[in-house]
N, CA, C and O atoms as a GROMACS GRO file, in nm:
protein
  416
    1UNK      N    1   7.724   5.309  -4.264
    1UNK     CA    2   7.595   5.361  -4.309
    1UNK      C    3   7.614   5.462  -4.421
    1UNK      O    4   7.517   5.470  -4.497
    2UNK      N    5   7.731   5.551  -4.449
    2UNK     CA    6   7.741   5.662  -4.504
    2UNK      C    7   7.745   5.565  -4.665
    2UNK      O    8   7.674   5.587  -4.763
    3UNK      N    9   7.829   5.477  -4.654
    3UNK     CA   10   7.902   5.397  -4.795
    3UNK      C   11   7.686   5.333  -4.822
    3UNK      O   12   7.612   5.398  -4.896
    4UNK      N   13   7.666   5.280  -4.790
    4UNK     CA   14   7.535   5.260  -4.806
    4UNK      C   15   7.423   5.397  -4.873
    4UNK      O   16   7.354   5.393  -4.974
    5UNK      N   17   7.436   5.488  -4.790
    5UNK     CA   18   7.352   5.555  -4.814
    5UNK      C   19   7.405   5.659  -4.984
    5UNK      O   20   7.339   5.722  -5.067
    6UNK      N   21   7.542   5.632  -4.972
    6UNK     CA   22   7.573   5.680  -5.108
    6UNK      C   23   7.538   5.599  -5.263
    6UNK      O   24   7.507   5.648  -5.371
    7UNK      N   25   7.561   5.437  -5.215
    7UNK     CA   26   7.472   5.356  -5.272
    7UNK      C   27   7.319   5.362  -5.359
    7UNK      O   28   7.274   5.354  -5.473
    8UNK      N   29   7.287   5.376  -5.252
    8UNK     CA   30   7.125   5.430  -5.245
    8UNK      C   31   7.083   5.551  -5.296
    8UNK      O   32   6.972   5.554  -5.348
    9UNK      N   33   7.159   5.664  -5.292
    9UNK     CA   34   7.174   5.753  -5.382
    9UNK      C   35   7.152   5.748  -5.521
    9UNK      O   36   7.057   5.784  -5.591
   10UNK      N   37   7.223   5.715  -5.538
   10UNK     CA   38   7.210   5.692  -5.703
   10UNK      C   39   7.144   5.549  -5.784
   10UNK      O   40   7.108   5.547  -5.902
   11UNK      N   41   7.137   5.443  -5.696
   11UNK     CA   42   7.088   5.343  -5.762
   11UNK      C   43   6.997   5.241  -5.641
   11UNK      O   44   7.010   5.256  -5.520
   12UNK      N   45   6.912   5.145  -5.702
   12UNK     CA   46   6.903   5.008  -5.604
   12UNK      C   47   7.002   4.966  -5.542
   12UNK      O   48   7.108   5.016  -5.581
   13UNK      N   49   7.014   4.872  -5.434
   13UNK     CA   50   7.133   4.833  -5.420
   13UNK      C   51   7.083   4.682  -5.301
   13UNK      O   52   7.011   4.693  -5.201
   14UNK      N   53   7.140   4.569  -5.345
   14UNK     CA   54   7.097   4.458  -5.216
   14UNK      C   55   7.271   4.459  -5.171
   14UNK      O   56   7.375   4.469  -5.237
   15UNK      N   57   7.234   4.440  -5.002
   15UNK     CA   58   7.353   4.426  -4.924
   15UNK      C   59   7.327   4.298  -4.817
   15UNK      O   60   7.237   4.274  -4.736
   16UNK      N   61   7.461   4.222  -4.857
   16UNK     CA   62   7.504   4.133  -4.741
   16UNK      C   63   7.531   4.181  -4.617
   16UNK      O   64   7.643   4.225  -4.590
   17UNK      N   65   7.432   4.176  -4.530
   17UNK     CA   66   7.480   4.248  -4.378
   17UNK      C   67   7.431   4.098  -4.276
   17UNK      O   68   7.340   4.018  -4.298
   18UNK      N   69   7.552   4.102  -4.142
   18UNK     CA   70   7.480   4.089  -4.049
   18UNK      C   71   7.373   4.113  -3.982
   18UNK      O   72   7.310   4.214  -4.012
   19UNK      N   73   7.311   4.003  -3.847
   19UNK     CA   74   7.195   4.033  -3.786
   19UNK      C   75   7.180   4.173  -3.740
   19UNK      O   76   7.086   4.252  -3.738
   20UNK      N   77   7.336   4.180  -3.695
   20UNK     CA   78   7.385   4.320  -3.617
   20UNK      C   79   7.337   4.427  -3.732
   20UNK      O   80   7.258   4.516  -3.701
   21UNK      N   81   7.381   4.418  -3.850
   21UNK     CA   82   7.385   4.566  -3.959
   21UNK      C   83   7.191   4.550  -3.994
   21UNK      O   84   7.126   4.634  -4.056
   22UNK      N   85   7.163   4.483  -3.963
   22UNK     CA   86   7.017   4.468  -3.976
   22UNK      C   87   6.944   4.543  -3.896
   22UNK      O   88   6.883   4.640  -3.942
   23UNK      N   89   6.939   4.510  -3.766
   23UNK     CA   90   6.931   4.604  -3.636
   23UNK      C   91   6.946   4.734  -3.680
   23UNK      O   92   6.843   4.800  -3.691
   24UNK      N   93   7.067   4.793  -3.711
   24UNK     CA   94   7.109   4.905  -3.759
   24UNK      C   95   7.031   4.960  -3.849
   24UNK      O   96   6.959   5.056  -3.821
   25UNK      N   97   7.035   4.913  -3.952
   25UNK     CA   98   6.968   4.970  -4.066
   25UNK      C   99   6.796   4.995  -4.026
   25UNK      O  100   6.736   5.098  -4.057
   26UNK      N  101   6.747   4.907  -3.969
   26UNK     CA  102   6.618   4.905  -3.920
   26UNK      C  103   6.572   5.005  -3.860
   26UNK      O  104   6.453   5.038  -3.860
   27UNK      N  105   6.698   5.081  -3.783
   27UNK     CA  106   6.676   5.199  -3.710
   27UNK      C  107   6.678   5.312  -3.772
   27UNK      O  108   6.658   5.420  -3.717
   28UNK      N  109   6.703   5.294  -3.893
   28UNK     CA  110   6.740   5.429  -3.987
   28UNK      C  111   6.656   5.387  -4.101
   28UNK      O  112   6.695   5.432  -4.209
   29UNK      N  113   6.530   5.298  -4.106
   29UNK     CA  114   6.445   5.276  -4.199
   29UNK      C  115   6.384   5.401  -4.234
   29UNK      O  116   6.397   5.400  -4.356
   30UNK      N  117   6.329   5.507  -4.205
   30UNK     CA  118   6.314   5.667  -4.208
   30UNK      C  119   6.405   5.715  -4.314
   30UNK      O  120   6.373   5.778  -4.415
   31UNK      N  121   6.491   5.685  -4.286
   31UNK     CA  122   6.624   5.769  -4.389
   31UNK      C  123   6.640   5.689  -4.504
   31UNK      O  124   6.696   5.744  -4.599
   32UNK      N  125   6.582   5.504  -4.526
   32UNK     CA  126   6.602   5.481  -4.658
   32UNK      C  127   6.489   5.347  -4.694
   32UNK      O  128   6.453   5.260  -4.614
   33UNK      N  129   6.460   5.356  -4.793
   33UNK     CA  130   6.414   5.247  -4.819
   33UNK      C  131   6.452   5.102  -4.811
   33UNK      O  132   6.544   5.047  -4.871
   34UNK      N  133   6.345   5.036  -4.707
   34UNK     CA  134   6.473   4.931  -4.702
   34UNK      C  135   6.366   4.802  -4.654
   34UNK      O  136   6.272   4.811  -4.574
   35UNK      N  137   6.402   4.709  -4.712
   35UNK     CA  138   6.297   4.562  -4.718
   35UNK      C  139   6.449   4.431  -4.652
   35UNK      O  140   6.558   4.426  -4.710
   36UNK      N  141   6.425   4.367  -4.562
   36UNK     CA  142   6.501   4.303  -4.510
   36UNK      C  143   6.448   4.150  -4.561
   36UNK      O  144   6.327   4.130  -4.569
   37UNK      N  145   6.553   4.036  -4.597
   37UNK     CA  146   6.497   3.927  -4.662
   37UNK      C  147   6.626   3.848  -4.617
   37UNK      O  148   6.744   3.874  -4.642
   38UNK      N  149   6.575   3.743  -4.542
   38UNK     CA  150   6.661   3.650  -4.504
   38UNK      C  151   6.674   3.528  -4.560
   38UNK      O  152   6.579   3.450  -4.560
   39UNK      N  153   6.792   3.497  -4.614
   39UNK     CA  154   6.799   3.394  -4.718
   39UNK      C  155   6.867   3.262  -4.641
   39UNK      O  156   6.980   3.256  -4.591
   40UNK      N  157   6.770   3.159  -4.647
   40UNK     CA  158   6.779   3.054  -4.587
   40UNK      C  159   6.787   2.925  -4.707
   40UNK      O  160   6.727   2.921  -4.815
   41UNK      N  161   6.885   2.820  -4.646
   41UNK     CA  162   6.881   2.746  -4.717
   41UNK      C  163   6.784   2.636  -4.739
   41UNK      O  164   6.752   2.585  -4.632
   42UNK      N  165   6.733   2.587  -4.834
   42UNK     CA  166   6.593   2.477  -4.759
   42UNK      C  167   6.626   2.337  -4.677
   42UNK      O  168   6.538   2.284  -4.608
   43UNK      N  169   6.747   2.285  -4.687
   43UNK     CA  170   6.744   2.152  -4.605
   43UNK      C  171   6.962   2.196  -4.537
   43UNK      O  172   7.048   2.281  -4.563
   44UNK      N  173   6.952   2.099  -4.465
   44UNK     CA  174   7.107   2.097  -4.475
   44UNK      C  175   7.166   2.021  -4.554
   44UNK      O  176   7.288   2.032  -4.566
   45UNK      N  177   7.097   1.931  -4.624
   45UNK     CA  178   7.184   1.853  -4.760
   45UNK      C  179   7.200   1.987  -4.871
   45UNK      O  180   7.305   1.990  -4.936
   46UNK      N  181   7.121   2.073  -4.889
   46UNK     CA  182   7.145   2.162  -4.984
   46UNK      C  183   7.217   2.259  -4.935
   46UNK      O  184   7.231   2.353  -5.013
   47UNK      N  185   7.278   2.273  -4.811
   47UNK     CA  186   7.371   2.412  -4.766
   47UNK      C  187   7.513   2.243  -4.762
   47UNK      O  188   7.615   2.273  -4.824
   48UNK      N  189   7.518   2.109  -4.706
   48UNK     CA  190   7.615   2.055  -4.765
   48UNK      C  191   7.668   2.049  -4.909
   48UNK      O  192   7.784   2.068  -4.943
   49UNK      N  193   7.583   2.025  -4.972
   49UNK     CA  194   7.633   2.067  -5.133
   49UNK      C  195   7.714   2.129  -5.165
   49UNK      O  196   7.823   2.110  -5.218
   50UNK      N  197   7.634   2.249  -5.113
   50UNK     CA  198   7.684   2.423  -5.139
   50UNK      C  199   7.812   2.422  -5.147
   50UNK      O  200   7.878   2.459  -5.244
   51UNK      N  201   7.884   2.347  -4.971
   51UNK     CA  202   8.008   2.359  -4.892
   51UNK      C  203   8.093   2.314  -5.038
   51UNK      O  204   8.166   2.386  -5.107
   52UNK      N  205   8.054   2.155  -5.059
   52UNK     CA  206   8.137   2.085  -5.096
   52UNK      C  207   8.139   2.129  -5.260
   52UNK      O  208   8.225   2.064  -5.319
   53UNK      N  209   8.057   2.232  -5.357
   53UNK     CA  210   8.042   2.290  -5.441
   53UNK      C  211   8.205   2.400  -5.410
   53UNK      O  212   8.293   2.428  -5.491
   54UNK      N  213   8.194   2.434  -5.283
   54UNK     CA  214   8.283   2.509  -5.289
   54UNK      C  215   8.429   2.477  -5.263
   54UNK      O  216   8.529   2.548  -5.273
   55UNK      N  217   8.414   2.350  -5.225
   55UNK     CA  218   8.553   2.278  -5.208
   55UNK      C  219   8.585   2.214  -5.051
   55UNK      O  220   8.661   2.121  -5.027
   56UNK      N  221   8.498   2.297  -4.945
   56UNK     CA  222   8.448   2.237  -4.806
   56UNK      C  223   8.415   2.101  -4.808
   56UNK      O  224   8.299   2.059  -4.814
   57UNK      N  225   8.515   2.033  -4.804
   57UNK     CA  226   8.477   1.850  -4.798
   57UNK      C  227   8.500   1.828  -4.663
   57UNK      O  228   8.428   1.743  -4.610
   58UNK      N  229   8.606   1.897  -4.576
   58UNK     CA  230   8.585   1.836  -4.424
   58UNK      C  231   8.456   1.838  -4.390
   58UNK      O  232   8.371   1.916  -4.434
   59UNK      N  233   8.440   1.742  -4.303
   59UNK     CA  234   8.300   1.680  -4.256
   59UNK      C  235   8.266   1.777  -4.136
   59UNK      O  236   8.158   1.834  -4.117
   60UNK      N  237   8.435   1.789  -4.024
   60UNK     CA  238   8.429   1.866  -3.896
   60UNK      C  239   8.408   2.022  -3.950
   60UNK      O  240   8.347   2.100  -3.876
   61UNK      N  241   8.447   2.059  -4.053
   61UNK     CA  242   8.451   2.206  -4.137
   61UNK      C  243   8.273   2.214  -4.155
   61UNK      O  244   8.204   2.298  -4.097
   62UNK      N  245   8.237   2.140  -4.219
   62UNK     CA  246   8.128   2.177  -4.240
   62UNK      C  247   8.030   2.123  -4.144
   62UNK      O  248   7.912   2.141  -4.172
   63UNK      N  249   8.050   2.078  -4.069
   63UNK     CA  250   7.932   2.077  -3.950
   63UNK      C  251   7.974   2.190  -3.860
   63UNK      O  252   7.884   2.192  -3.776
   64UNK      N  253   8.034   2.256  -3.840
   64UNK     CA  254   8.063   2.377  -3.810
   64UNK      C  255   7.971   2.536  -3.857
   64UNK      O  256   7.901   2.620  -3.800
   65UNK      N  257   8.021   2.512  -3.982
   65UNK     CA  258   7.946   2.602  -4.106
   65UNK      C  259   7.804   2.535  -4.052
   65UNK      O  260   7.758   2.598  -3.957
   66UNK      N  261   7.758   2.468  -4.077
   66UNK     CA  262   7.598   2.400  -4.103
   66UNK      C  263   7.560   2.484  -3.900
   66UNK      O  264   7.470   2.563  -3.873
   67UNK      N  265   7.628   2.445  -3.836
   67UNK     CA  266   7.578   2.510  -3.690
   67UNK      C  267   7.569   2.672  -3.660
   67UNK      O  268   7.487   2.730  -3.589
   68UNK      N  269   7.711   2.743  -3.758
   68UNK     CA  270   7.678   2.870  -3.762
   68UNK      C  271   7.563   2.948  -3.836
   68UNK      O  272   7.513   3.057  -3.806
   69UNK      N  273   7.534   2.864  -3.941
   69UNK     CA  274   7.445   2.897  -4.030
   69UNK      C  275   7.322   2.883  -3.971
   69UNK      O  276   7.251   2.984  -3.976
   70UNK      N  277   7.280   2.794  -3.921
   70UNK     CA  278   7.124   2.819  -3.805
   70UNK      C  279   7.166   2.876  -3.715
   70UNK      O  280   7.058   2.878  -3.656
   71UNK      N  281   7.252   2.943  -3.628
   71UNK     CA  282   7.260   3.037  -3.504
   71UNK      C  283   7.234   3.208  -3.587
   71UNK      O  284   7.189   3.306  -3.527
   72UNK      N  285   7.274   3.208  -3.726
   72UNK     CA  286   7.212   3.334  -3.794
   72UNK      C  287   7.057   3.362  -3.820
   72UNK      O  288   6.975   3.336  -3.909
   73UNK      N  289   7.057   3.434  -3.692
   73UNK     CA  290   6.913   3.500  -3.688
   73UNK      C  291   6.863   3.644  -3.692
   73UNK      O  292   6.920   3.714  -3.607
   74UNK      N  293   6.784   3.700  -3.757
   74UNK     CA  294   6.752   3.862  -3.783
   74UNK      C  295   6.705   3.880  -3.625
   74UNK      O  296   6.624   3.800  -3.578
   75UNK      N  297   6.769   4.005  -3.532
   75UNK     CA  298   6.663   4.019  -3.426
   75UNK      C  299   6.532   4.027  -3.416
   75UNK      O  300   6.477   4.096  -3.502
   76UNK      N  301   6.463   3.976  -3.334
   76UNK     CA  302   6.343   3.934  -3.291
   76UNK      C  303   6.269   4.125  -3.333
   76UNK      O  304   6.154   4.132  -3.375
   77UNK      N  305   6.297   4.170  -3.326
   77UNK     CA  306   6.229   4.331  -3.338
   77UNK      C  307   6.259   4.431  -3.462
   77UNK      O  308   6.248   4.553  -3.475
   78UNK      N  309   6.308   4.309  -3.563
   78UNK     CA  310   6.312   4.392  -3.685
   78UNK      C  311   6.278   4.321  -3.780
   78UNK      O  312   6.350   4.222  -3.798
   79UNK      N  313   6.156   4.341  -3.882
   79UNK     CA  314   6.064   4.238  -3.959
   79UNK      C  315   6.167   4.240  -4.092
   79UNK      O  316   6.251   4.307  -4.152
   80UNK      N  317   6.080   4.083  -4.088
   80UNK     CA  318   6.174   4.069  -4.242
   80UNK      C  319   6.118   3.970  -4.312
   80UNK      O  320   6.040   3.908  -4.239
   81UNK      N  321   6.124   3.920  -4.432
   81UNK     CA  322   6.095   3.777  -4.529
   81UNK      C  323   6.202   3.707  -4.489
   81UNK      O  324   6.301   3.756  -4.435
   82UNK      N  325   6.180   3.562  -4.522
   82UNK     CA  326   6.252   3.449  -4.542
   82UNK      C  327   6.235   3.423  -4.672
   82UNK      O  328   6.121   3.385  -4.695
   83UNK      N  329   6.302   3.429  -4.761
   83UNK     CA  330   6.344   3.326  -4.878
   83UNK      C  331   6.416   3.197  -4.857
   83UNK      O  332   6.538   3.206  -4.843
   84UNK      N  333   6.372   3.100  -4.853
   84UNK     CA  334   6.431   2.944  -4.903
   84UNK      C  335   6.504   2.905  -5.028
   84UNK      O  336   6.455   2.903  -5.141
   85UNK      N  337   6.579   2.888  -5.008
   85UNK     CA  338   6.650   2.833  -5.146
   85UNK      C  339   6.712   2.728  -5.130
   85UNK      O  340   6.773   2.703  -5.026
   86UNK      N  341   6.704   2.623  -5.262
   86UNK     CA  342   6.734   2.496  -5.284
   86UNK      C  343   6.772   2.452  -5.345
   86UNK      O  344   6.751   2.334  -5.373
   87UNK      N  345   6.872   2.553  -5.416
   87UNK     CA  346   6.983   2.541  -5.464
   87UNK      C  347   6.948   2.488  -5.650
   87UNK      O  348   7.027   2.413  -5.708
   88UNK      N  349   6.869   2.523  -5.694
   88UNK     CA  350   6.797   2.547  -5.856
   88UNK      C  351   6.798   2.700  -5.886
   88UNK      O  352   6.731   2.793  -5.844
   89UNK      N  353   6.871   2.692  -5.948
   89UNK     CA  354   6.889   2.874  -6.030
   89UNK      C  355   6.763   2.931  -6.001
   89UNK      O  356   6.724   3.017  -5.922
   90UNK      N  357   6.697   2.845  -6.105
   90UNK     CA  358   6.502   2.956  -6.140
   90UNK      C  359   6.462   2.927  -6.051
   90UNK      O  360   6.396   3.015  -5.997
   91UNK      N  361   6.469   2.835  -5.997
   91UNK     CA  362   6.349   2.865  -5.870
   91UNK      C  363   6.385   2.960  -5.714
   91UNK      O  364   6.313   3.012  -5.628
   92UNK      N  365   6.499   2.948  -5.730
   92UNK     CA  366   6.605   3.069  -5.620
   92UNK      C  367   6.608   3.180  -5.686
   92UNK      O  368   6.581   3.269  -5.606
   93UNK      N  369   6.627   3.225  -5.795
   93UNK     CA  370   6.631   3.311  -5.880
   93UNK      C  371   6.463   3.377  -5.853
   93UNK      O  372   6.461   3.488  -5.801
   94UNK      N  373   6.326   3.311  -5.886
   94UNK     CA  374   6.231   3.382  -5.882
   94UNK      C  375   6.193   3.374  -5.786
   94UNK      O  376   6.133   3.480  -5.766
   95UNK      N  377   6.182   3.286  -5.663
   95UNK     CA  378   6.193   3.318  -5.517
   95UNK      C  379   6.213   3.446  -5.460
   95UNK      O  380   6.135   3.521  -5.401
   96UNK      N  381   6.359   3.458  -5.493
   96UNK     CA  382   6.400   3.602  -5.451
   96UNK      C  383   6.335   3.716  -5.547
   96UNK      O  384   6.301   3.825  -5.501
   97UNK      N  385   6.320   3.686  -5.675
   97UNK     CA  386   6.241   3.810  -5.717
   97UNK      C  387   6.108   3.843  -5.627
   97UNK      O  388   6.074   3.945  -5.567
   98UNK      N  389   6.054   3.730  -5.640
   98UNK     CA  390   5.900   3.724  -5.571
   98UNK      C  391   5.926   3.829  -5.441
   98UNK      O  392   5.859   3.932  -5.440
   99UNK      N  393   6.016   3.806  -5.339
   99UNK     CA  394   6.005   3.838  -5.243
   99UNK      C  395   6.092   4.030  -5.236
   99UNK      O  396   6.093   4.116  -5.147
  100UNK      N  397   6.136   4.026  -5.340
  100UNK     CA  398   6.215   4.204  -5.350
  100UNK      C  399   6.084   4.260  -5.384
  100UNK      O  400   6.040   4.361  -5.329
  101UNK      N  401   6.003   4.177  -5.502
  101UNK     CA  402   5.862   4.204  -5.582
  101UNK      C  403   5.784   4.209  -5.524
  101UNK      O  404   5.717   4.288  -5.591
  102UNK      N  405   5.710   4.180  -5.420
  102UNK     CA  406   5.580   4.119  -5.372
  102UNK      C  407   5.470   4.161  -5.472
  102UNK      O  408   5.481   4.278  -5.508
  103UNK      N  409   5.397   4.111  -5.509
  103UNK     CA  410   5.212   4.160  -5.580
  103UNK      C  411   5.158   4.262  -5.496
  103UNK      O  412   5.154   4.268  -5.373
  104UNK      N  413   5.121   4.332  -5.573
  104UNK     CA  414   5.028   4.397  -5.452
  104UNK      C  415   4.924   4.424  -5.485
  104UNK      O  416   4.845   4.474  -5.405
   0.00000   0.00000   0.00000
């Protein structure tokens, strides 16, 4: 929390955390500004891609990955967005703006 909050100090900052560091942070929403956004992939052909984008061609490897990746869930008691992404720059790209952005 401390490496975070020094972060935040001086600038914006988006962080890759677990469900767990989510929880956490949620509890210390008081002490910082903080918008939680869960980035989901839109199909499992587009999180297979991804794998095999990255060089993940085992089939048993990535049905693995593809099962951990839906058991990642934000706890039930700490709100958040879903962003979808589908694997197109601009449209993942302004997705996620949209959702750091909201209109108001």
């Amino acid at each position: 929390m401390d490496s975070i909050r020094e972060v935040l100090g001086v600038r914006d900052g988006i962080f890759a955390i677990t469900p767990r560091g989510a929880k956490e942070l949620w509890k210390r929403r008081l002490e910082i500004n903080l918008s939680i956004i869960l980035l989901r992939i839109e199909s499992e052909a587009v999180l297979r891609r991804n794998l095999v984008g990255r060089g993940i061609t085992d089939p048993a490897e990535q049905e693995k990955l593809c099962e951990r990746a839906s058991e990642f869930v934000v706890p039930a008691d700490v709100p958040y967005r879903v962003v979808k992404l589908n694997g197109n720059v601009r449209t993942d790209r302004r997705r996620l703006i949209s959702a750091l952005y909201p209109k108001s």
